[in-house]
PDB file of N, CA, C and O in Angstrom:
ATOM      1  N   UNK A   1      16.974  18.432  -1.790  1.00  0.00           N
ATOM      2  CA  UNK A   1      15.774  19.210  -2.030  1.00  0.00           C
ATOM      3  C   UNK A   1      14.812  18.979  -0.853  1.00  0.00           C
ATOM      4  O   UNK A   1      14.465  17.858  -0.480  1.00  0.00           O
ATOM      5  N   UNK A   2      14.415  20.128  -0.306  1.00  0.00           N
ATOM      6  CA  UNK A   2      13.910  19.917   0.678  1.00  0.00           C
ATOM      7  C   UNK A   2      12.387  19.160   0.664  1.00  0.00           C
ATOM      8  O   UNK A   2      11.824  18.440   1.489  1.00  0.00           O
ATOM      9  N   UNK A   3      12.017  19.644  -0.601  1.00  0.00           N
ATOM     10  CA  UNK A   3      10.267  18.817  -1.023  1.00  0.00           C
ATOM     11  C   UNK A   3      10.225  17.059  -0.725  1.00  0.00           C
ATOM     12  O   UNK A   3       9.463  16.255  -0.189  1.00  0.00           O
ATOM     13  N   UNK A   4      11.460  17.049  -1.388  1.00  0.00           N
ATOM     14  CA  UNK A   4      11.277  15.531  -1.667  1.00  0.00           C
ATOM     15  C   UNK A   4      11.743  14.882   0.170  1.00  0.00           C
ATOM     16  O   UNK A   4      11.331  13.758   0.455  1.00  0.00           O
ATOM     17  N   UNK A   5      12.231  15.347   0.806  1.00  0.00           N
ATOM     18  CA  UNK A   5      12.401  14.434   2.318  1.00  0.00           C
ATOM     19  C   UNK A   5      11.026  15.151   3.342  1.00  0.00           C
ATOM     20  O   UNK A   5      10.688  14.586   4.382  1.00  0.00           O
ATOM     21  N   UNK A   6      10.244  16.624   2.789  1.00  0.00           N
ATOM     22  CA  UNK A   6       8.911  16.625   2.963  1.00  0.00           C
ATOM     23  C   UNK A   6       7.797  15.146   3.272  1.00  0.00           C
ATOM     24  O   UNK A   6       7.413  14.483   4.235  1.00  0.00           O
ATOM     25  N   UNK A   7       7.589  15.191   1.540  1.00  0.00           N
ATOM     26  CA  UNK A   7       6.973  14.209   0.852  1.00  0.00           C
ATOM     27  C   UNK A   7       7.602  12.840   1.295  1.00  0.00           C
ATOM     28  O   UNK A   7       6.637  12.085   1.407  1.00  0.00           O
ATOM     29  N   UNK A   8       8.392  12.365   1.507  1.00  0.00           N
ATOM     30  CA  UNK A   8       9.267  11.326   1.804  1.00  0.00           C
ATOM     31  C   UNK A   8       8.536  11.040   3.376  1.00  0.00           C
ATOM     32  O   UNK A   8       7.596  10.303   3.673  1.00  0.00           O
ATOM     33  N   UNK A   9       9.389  11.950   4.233  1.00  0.00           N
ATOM     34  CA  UNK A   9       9.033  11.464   5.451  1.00  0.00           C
ATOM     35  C   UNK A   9       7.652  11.120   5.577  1.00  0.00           C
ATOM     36  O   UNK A   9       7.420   9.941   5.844  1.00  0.00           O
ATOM     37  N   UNK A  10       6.521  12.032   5.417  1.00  0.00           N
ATOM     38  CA  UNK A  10       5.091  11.801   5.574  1.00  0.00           C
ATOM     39  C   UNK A  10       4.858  10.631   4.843  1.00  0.00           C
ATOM     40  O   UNK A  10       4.252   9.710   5.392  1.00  0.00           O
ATOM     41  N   UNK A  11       5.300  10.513   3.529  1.00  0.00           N
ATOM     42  CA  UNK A  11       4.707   9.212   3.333  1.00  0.00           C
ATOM     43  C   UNK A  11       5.262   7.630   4.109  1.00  0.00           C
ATOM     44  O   UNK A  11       4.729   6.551   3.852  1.00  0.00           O
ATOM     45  N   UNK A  12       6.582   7.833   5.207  1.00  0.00           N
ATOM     46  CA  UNK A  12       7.130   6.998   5.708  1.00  0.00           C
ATOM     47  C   UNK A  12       6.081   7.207   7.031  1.00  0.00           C
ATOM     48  O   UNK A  12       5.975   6.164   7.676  1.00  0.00           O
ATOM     49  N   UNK A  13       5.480   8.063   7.436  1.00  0.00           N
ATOM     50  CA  UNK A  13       4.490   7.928   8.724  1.00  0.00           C
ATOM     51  C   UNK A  13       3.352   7.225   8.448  1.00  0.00           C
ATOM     52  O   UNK A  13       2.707   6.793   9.403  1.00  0.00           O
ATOM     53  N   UNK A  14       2.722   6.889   6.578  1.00  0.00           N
ATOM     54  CA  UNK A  14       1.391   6.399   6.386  1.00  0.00           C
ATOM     55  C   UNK A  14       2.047   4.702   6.315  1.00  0.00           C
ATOM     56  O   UNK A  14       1.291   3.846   6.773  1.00  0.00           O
ATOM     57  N   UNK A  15       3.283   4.268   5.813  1.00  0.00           N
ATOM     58  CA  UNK A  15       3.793   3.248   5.819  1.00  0.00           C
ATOM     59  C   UNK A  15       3.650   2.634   6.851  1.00  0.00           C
ATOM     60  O   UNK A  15       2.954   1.630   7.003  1.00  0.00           O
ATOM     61  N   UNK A  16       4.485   3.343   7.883  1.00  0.00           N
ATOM     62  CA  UNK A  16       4.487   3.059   8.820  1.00  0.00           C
ATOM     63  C   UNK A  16       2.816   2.768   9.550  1.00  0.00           C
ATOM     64  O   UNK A  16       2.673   1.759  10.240  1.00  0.00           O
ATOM     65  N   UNK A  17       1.871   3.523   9.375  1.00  0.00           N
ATOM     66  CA  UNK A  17       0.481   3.483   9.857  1.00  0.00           C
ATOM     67  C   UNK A  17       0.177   2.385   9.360  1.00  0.00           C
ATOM     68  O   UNK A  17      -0.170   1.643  10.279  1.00  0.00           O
ATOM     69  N   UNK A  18       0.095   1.660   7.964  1.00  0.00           N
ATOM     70  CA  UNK A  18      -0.067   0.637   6.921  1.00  0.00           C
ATOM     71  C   UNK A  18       0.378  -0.453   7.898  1.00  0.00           C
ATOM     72  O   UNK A  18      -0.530  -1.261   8.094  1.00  0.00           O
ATOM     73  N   UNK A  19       1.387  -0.690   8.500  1.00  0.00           N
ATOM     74  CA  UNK A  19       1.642  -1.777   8.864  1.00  0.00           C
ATOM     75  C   UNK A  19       0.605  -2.514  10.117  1.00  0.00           C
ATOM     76  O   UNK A  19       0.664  -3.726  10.327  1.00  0.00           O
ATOM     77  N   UNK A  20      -0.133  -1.792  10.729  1.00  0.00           N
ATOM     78  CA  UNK A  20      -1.469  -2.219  11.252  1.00  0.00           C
ATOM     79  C   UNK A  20      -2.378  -2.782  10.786  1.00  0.00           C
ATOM     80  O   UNK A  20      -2.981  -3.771  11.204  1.00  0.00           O
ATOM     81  N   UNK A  21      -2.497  -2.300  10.072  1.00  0.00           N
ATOM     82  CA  UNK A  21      -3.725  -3.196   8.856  1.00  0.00           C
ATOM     83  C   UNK A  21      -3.268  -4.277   7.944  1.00  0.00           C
ATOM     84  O   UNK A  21      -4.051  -5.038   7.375  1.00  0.00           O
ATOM     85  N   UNK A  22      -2.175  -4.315   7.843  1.00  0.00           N
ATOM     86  CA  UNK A  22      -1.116  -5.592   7.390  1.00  0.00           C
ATOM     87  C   UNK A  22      -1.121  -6.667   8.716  1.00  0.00           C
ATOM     88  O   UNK A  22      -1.224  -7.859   8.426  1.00  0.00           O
ATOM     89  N   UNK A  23      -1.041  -6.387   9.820  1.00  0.00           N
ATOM     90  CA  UNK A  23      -1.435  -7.149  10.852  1.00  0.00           C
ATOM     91  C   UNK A  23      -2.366  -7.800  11.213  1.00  0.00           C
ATOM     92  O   UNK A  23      -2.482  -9.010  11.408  1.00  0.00           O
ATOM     93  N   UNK A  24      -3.060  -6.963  11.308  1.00  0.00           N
ATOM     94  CA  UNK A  24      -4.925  -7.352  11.318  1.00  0.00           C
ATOM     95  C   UNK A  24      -4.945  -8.591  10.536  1.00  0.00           C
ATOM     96  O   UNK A  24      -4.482  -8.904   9.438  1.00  0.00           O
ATOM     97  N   UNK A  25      -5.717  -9.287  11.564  1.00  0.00           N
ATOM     98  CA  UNK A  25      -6.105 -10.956  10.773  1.00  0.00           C
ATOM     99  C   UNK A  25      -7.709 -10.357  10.060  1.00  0.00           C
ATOM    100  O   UNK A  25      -8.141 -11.127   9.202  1.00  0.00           O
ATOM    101  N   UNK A  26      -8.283  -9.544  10.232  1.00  0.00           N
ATOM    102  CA  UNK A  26      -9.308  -9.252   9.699  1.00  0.00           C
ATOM    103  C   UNK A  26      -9.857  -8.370   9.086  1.00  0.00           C
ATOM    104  O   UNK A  26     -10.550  -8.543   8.084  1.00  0.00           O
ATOM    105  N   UNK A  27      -9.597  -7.254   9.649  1.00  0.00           N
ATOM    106  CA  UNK A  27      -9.853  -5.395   9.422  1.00  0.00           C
ATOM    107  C   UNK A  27      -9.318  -5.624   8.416  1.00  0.00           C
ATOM    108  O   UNK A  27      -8.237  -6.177   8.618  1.00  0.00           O
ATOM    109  N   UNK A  28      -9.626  -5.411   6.989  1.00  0.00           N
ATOM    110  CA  UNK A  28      -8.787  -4.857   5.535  1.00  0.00           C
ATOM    111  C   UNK A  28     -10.134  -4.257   4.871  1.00  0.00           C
ATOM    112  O   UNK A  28     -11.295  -4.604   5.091  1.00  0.00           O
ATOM    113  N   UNK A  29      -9.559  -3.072   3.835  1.00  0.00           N
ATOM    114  CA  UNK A  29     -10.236  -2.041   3.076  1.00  0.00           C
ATOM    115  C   UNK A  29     -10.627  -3.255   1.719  1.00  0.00           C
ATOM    116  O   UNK A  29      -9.975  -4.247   1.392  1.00  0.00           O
ATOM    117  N   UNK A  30     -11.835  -2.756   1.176  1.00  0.00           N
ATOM    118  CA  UNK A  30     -12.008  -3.496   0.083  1.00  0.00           C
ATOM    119  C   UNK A  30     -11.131  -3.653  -0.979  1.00  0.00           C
ATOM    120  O   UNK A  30     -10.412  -2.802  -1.501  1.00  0.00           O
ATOM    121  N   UNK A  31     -11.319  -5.323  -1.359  1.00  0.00           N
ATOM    122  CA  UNK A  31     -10.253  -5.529  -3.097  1.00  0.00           C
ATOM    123  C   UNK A  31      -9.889  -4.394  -3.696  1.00  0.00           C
ATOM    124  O   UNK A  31      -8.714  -4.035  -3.776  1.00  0.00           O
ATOM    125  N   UNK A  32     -10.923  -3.717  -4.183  1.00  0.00           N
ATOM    126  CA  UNK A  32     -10.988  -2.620  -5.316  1.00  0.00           C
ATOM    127  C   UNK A  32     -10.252  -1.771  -4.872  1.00  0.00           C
ATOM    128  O   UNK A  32      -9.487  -1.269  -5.695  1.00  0.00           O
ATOM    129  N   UNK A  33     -10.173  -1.260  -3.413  1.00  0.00           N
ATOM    130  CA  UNK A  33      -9.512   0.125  -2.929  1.00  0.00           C
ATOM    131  C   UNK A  33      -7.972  -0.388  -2.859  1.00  0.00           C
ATOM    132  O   UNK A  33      -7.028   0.301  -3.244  1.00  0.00           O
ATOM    133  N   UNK A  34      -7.863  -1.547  -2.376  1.00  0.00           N
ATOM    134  CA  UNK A  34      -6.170  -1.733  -2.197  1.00  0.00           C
ATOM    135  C   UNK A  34      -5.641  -1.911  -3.408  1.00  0.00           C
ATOM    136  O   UNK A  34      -4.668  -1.205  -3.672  1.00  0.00           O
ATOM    137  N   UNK A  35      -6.128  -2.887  -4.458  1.00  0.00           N
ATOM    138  CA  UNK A  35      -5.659  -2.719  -5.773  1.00  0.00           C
ATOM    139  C   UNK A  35      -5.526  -1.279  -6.591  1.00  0.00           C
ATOM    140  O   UNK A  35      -4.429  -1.116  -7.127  1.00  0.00           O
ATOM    141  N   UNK A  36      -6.128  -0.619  -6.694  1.00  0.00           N
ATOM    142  CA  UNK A  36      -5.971   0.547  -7.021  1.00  0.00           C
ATOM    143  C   UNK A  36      -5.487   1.344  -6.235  1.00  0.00           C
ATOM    144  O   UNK A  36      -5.150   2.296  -6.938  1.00  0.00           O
ATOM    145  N   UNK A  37      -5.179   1.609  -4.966  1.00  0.00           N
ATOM    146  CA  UNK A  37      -4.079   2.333  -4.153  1.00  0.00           C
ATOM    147  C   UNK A  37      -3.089   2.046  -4.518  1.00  0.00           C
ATOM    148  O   UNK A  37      -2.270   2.840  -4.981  1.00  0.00           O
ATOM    149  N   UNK A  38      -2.862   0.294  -4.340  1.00  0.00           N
ATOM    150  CA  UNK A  38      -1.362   0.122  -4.689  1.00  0.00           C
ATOM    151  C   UNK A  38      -0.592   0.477  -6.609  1.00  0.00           C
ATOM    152  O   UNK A  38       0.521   0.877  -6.951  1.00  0.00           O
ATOM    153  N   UNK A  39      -1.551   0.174  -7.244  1.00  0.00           N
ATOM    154  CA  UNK A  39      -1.231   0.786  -8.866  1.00  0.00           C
ATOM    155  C   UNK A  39      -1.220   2.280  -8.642  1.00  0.00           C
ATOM    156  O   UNK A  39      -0.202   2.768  -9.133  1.00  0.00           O
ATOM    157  N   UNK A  40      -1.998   3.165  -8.073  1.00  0.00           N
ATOM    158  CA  UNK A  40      -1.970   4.595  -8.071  1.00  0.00           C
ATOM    159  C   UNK A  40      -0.984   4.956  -7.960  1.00  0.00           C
ATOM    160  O   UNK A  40      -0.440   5.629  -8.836  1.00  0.00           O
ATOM    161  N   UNK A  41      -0.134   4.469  -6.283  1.00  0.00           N
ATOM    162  CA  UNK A  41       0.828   4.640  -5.813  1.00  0.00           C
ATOM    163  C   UNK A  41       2.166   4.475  -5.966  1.00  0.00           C
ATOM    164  O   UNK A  41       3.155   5.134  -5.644  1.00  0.00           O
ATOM    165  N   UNK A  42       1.899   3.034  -6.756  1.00  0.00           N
ATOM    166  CA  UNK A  42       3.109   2.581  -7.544  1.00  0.00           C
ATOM    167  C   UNK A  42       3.387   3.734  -8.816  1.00  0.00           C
ATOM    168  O   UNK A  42       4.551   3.854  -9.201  1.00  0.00           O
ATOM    169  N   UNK A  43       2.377   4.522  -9.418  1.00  0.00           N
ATOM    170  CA  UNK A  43       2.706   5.506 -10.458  1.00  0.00           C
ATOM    171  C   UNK A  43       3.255   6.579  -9.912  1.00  0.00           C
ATOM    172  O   UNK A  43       4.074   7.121 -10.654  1.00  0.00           O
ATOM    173  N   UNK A  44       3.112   7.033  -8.980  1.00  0.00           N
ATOM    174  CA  UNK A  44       3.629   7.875  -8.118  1.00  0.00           C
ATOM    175  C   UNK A  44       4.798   7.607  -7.763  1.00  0.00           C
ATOM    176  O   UNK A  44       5.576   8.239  -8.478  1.00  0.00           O
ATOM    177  N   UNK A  45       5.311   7.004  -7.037  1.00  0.00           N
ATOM    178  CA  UNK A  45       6.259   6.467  -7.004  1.00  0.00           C
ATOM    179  C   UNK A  45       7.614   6.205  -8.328  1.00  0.00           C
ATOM    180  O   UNK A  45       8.833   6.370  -8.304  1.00  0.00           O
ATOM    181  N   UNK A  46       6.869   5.841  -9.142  1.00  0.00           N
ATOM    182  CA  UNK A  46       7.754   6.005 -10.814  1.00  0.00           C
ATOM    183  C   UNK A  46       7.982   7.465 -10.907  1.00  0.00           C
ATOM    184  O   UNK A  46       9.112   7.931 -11.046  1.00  0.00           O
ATOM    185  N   UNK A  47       6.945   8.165 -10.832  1.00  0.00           N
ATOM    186  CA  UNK A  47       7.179   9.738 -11.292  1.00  0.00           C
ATOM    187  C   UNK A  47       7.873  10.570 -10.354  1.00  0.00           C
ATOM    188  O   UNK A  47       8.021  11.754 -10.657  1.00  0.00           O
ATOM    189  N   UNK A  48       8.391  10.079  -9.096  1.00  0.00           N
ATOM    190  CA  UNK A  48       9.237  10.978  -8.232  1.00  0.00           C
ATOM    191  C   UNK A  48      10.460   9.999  -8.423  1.00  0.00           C
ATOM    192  O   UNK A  48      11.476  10.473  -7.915  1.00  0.00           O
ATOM    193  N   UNK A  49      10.639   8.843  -8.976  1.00  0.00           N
ATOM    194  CA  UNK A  49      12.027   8.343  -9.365  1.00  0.00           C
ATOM    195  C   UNK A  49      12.376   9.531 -10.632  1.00  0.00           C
ATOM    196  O   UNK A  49      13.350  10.268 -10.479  1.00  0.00           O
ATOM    197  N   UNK A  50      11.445   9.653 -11.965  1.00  0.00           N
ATOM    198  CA  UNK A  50      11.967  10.520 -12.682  1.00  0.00           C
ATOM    199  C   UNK A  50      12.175  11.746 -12.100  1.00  0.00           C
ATOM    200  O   UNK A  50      13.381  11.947 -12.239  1.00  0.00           O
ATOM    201  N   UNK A  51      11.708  12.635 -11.556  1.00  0.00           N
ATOM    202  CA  UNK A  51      12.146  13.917 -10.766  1.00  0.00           C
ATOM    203  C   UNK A  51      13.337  13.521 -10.276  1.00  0.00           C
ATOM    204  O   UNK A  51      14.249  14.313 -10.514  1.00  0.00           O
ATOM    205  N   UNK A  52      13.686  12.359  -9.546  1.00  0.00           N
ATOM    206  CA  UNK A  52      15.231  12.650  -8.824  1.00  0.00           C
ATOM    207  C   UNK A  52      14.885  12.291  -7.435  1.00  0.00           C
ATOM    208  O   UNK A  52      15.812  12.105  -6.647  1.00  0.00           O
ATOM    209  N   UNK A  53      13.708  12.176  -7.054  1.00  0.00           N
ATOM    210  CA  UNK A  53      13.418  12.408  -5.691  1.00  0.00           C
ATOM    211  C   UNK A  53      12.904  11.231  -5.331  1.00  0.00           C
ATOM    212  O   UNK A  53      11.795  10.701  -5.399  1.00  0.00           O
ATOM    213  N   UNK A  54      14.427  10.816  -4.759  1.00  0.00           N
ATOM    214  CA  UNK A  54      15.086   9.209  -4.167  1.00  0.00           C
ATOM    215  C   UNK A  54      14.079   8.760  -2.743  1.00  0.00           C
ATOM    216  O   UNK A  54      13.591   7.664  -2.471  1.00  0.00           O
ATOM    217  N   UNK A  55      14.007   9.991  -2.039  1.00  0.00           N
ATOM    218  CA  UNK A  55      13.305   9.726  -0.886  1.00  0.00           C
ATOM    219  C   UNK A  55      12.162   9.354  -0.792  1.00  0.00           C
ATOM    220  O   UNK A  55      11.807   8.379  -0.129  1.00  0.00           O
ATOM    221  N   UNK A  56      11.225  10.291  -1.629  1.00  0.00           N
ATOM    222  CA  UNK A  56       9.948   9.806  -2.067  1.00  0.00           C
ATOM    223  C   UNK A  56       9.392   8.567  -2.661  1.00  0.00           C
ATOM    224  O   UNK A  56       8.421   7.828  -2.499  1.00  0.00           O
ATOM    225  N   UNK A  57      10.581   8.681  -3.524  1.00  0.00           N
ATOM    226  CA  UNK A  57      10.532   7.076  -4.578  1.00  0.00           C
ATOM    227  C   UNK A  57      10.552   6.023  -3.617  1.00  0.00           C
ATOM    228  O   UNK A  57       9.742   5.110  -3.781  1.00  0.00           O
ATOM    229  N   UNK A  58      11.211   5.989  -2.793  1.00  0.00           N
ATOM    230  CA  UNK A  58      11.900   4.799  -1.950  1.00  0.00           C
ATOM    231  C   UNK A  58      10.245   4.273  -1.010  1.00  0.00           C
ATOM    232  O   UNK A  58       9.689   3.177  -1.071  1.00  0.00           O
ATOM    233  N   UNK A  59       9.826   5.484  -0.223  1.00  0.00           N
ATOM    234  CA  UNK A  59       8.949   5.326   0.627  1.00  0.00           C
ATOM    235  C   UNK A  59       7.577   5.022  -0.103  1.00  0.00           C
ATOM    236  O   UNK A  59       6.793   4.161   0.296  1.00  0.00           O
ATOM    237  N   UNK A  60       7.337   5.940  -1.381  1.00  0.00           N
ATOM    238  CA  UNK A  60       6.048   5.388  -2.151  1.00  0.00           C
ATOM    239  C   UNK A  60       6.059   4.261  -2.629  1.00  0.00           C
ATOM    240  O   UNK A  60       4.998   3.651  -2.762  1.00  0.00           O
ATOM    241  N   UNK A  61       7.294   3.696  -3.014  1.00  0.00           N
ATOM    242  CA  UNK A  61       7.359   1.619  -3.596  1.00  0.00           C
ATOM    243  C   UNK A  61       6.795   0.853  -1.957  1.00  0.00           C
ATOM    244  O   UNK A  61       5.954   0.075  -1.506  1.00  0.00           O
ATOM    245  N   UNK A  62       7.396   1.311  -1.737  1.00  0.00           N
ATOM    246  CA  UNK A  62       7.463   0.558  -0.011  1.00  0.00           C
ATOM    247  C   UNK A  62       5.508   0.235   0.003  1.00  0.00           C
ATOM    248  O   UNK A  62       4.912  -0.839  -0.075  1.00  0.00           O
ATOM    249  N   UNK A  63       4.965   1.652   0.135  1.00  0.00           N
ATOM    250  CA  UNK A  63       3.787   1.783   0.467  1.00  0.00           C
ATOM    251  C   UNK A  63       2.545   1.381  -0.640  1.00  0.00           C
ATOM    252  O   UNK A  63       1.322   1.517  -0.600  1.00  0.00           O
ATOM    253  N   UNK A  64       3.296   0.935  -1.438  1.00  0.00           N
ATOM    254  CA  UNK A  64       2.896   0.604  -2.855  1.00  0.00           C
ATOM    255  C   UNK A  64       2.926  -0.904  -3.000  1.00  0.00           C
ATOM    256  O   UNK A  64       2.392  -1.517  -3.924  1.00  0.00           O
ATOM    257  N   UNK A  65       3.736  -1.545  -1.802  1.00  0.00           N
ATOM    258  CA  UNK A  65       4.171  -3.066  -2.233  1.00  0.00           C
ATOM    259  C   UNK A  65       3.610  -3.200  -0.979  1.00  0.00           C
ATOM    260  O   UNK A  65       3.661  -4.411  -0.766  1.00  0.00           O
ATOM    261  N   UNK A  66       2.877  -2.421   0.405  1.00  0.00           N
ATOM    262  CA  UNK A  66       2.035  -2.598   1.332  1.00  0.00           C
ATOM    263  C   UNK A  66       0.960  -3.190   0.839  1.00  0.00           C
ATOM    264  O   UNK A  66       0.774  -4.407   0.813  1.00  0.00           O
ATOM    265  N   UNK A  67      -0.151  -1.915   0.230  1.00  0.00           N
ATOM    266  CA  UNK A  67      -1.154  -1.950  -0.545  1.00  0.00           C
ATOM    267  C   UNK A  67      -1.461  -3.194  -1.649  1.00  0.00           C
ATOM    268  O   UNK A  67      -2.544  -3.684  -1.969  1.00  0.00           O
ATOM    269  N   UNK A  68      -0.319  -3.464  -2.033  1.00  0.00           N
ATOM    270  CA  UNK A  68      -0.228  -4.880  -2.520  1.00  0.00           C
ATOM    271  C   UNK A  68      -0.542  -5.798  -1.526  1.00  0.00           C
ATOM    272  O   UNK A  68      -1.569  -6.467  -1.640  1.00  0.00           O
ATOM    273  N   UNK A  69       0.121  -5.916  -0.662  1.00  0.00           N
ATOM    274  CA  UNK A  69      -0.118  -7.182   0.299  1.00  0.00           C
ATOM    275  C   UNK A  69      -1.104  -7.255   1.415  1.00  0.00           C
ATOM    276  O   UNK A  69      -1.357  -8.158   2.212  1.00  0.00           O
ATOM    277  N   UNK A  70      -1.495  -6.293   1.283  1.00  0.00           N
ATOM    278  CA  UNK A  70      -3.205  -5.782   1.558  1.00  0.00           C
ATOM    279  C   UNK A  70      -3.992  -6.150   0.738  1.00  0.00           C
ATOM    280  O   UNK A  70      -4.766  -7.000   1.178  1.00  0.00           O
ATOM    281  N   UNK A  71      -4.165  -5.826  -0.475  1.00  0.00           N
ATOM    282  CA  UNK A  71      -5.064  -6.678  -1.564  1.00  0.00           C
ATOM    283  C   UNK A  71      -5.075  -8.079  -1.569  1.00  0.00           C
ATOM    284  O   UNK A  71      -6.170  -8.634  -1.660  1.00  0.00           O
ATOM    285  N   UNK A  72      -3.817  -8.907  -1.468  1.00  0.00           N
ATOM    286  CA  UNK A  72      -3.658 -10.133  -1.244  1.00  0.00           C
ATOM    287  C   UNK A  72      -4.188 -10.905   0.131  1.00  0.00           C
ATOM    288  O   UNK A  72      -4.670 -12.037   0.161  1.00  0.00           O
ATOM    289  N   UNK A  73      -3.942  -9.845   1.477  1.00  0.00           N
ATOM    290  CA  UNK A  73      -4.475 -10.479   2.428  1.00  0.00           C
ATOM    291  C   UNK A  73      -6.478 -10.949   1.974  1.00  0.00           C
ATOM    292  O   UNK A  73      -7.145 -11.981   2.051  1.00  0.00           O
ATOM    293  N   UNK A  74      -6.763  -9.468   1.506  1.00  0.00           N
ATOM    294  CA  UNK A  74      -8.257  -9.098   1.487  1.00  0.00           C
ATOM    295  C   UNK A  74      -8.770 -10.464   0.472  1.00  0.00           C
ATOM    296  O   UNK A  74      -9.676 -11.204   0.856  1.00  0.00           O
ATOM    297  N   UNK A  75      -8.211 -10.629  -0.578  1.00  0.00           N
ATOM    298  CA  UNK A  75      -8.462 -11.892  -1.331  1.00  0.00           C
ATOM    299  C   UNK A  75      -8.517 -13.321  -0.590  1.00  0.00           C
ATOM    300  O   UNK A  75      -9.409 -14.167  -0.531  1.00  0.00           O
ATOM    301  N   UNK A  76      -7.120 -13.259  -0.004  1.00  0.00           N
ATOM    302  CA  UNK A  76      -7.692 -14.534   0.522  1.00  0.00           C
ATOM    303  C   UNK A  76      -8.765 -14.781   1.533  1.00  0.00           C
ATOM    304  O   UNK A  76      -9.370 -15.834   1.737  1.00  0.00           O
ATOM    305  N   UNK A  77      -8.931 -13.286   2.306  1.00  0.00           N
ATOM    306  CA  UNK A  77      -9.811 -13.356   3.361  1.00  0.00           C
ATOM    307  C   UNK A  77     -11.272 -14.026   2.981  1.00  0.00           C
ATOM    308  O   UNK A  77     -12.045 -14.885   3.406  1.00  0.00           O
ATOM    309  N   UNK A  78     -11.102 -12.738   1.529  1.00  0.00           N
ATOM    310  CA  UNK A  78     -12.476 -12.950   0.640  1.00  0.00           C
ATOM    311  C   UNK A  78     -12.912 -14.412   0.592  1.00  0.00           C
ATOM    312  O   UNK A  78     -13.966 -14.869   1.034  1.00  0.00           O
ATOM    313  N   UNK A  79     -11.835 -15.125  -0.075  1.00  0.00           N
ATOM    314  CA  UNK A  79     -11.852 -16.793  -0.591  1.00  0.00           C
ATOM    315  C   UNK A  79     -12.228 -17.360   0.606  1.00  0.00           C
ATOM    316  O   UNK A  79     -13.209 -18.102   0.645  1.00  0.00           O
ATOM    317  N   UNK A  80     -11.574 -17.109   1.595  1.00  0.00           N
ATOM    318  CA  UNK A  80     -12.058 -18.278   3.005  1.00  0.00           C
ATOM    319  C   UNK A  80     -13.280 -17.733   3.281  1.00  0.00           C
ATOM    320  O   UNK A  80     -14.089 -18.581   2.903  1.00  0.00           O
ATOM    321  N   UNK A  81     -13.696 -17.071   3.596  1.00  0.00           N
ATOM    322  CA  UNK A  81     -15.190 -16.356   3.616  1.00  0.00           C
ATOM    323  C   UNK A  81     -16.228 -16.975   2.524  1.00  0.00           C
ATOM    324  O   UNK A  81     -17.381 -17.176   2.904  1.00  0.00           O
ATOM    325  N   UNK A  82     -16.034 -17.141   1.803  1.00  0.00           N
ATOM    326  CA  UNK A  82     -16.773 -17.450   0.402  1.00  0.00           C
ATOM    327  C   UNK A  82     -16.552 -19.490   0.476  1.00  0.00           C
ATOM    328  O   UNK A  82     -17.390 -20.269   0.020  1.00  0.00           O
ATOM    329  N   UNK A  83     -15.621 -19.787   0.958  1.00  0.00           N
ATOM    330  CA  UNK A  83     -15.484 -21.171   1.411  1.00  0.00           C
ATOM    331  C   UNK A  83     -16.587 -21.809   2.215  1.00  0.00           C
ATOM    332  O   UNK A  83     -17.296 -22.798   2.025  1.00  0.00           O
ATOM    333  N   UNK A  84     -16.463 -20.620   3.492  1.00  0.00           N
ATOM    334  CA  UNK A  84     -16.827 -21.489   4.979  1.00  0.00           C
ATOM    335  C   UNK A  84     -18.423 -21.077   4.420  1.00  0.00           C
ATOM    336  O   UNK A  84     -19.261 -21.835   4.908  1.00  0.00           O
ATOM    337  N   UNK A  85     -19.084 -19.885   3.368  1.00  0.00           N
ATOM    338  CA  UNK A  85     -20.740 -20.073   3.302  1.00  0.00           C
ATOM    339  C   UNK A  85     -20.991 -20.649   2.230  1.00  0.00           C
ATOM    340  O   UNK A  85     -22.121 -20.391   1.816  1.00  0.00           O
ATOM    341  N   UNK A  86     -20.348 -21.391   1.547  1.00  0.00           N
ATOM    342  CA  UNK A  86     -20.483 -22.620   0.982  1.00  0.00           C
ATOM    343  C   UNK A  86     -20.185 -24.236   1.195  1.00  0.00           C
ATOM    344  O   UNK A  86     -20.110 -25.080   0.302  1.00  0.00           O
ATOM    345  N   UNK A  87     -20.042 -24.428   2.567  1.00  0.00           N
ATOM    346  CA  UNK A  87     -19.758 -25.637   2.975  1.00  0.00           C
ATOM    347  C   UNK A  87     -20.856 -26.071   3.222  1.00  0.00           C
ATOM    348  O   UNK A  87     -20.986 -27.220   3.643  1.00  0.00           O
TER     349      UNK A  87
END
């Protein structure tokens, strides 16, 4: 189906973009936005597994388990931040 390697590829170009900001020792989007990107996305991702549409599914978990580890960077960033103006 041609929709789903559409949808697929583009979302493999934002993945791919994602991995910059996964790099970044500093630059990250707020708690709230990555946690809820990554749950949004992760639903998305479920609902093009039920359609059938493997490609999509594949690349939205991916970008879904980014956004995760984006929230996690941003937390701990948060915590050491919140450390060093309380010392």
């Amino acid at each position: 189906m041609w929709q789903d390697w559409l949808v697929g590829t583009v979302q493999w170009v934002f993945t791919i973009a994602l991995l910059f900001t996964i790099l970044d020792k500093t630059k990250k989007p707020p708690l709230s936005t990555a946690i809820l990107t990554s749950i949004g996305i992760g639903i998305v991702a479920i609902t093009f597994a039920t359609l059938d549409l493997w490609w999509s599914f594949v690349s939205a978990a991916i970008m879904s388990f980014e956004w995760a580890i984006i929230a996690i960077q941003r937390y701990r960033l948060d915590k050491a931040l919140y450390k060093r103006g309380n010392s």
